[in-house]
C-alpha positions as CSV (number, residue, x, y, z in Angstrom):
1,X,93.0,131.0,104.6
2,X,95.9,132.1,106.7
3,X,94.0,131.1,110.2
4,X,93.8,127.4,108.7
5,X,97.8,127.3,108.0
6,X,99.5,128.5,111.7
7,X,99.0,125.1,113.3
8,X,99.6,122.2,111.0
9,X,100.6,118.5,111.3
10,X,101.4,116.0,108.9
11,X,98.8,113.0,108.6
12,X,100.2,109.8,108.1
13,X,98.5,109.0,104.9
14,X,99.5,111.3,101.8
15,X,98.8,111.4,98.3
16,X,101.6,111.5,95.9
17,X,100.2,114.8,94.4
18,X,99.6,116.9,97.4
19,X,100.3,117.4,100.9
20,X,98.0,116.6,103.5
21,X,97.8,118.1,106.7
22,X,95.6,118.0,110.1
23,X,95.3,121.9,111.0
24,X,93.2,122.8,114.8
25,X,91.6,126.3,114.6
26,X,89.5,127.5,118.2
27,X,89.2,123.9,119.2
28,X,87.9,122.6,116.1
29,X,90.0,119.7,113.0
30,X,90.0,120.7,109.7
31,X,91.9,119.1,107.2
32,X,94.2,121.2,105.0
33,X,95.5,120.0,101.8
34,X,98.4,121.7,99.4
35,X,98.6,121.3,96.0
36,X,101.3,120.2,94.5
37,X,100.5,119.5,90.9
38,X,99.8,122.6,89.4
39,X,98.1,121.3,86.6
40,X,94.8,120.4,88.6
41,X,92.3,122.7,88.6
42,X,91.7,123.2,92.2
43,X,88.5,125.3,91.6
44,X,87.0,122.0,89.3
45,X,88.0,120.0,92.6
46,X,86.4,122.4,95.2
47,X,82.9,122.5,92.7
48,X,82.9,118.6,92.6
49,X,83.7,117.8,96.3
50,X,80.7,120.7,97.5
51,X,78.5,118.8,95.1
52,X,79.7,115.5,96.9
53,X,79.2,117.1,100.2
54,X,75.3,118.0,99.2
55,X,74.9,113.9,99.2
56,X,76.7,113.3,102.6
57,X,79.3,111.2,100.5
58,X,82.0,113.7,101.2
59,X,83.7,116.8,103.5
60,X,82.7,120.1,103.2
61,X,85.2,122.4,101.8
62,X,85.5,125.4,104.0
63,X,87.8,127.6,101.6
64,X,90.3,127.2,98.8
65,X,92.9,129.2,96.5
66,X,95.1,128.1,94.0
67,X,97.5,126.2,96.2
68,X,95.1,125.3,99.1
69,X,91.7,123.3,99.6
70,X,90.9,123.6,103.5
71,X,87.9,121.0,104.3
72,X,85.9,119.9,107.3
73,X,87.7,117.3,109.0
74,X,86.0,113.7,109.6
75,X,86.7,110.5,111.7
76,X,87.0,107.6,109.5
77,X,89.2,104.6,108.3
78,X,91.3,103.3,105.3
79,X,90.6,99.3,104.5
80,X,92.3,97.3,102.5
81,X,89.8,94.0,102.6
82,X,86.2,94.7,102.1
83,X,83.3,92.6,104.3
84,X,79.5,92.1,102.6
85,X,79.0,95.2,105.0
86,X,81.3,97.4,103.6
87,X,80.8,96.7,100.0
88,X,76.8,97.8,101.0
89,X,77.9,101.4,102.3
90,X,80.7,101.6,99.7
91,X,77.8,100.7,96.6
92,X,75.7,103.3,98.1
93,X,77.5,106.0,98.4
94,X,79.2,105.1,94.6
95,X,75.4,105.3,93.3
96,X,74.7,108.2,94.7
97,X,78.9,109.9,93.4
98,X,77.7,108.5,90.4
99,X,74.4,110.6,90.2
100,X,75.8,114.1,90.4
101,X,75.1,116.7,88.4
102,X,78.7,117.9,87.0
103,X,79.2,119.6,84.7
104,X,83.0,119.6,83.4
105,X,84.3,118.1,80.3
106,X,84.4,114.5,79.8
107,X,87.5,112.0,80.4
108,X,89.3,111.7,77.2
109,X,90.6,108.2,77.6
110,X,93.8,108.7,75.2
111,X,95.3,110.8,78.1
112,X,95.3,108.0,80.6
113,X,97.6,105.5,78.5
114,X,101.0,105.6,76.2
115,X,100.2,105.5,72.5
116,X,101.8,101.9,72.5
117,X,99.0,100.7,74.7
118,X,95.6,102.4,72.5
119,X,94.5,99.1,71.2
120,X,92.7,98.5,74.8
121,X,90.8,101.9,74.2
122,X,89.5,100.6,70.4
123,X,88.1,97.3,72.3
124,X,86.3,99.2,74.5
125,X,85.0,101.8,71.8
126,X,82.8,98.8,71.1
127,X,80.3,98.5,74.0
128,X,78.2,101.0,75.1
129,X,79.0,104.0,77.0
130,X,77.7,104.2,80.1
131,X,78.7,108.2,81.0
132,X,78.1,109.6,84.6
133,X,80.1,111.6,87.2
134,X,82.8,109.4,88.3
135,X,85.7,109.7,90.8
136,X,88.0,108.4,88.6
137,X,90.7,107.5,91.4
138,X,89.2,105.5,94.2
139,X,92.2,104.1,95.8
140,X,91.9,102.9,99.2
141,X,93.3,106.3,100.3
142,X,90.8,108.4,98.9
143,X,87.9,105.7,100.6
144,X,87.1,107.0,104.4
145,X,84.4,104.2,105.9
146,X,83.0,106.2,108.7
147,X,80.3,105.9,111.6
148,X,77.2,106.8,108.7
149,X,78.4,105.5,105.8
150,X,81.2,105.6,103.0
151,X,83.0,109.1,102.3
152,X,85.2,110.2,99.7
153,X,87.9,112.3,99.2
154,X,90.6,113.8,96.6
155,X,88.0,115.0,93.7
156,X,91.1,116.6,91.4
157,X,90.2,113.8,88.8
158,X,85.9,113.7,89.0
159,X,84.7,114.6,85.5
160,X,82.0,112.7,83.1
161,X,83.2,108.9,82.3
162,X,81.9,105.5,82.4
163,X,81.0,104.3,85.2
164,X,82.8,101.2,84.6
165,X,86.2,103.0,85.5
166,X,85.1,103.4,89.1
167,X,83.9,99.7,89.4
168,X,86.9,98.6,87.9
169,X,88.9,100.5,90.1
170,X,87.0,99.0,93.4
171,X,87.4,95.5,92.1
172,X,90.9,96.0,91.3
173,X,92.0,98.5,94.2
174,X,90.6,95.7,96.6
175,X,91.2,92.5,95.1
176,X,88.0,91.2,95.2
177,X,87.2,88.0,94.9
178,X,85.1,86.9,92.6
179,X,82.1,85.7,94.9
180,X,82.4,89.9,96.2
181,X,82.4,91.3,92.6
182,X,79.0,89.5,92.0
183,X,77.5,90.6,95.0
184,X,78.8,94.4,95.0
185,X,77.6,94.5,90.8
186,X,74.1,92.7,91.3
187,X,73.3,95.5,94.5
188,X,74.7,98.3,92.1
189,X,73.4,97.4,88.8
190,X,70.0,96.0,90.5
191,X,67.5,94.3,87.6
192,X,69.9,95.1,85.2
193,X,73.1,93.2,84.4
194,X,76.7,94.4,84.3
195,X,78.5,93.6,81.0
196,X,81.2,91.0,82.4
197,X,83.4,91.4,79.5
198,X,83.5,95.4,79.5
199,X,84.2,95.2,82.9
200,X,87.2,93.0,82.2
201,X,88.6,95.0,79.8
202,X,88.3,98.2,82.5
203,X,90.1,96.3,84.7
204,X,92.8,96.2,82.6
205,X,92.6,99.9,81.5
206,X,92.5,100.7,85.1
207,X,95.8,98.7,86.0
208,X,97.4,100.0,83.4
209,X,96.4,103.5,83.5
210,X,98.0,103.3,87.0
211,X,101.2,101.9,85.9
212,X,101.3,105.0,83.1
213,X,100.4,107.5,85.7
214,X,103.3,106.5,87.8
215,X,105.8,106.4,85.3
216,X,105.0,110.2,84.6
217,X,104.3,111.4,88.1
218,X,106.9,109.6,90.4
């Protein structure tokens, strides 16, 4: 681990949660990030980021401890405004985050909000549960669009979830439009279709799952 620590800068774009640095070791980039919520289980990250790796969405993690995850470093770029183009390589590399094999326990949904704002949670207690492996915080800065595709980053919050979390977290995160949410949830759901009105009660457990995390964290 030591080797990856003696020659470290800054990047530009940090997480709230961790420091992120560029580290150079015998010519090569790696990418060095330090914990700084001890809550997260780094190990649970390191698991679910290798598993990424295994379906080219993702770096490969090159070592890790409790305060460190060291991982292979690659050229890409942080958007705020999607084109048709992106929203392609960003559905396919969702569909295949979506289809990992994880095992970890599940989201429990009462964590993400105050008491005062439950009522969302009952609403959505009445559609059906569509459970995968989600990413669970795919802000633009954990997004890298890159030369073959979309790749993702920060696993600390991947676990079993609905899958409408992460699509209400794209629509949201990005402000699409709604001419772009139809296209991006017809190419991701295919034949079948996506349940509007679960969606829009997502996005509002999304936004406001933000706003609680914030007041707790910052």
């Amino acid at each position: 681990m030591q080797k990856y620590l003696q020659n470290l800068t800054p990047l530009k774009n940090q997480g709230f949660c961790n420091k992120v640095y560029l580290s150079r070791y015998k010519n090569q980039k790696f990418i060095v990030k330090k914990r700084l919520n001890k809550k997260v289980d780094t190990r649970s990250e390191a698991k679910a980021q290798n598993l990424a790796y295994k379906k080219k969405i993702s770096a490969k993690i090159i070592t890790f401890d409790r305060q460190y995850i060291v991982y292979e470093y690659i050229e890409g770029e942080h958007k705020k405004k999607l084109t048709k183009k992106d929203l392609n390589h960003l559905l396919r590399s969702l569909k295949n985050l979506h289809k990992i094999n994880l095992r970890s326990k599940r989201v429990n949904p009462k964590e993400l909000l105050p008491r005062s704002e439950h009522r969302v949670l009952a609403k959505i207690q009445n559609y059906k549960e569509d459970l995968l492996t989600t990413h669970n915080d795919l802000n633009p800065k954990n997004i890298l669009f890159c030369k073959n595709g979309v790749k993702f980053i920060d696993f600390e919050y991947c676990r079993k979830w609905d899958i409408y979390f992460d699509l209400a977290a794209i629509s949201v995160e990005f402000d699409l439009k709604k001419e772009d949410e139809n296209y991006f949830l017809k190419r991701y759901f295919g034949k079948y279709k996506a349940d509007r009105k679960k969606l829009k009660l997502f996005k509002d457990l999304y936004k406001k799952s933000v706003e609680h995390w914030f007041k707790i964290n910052i």
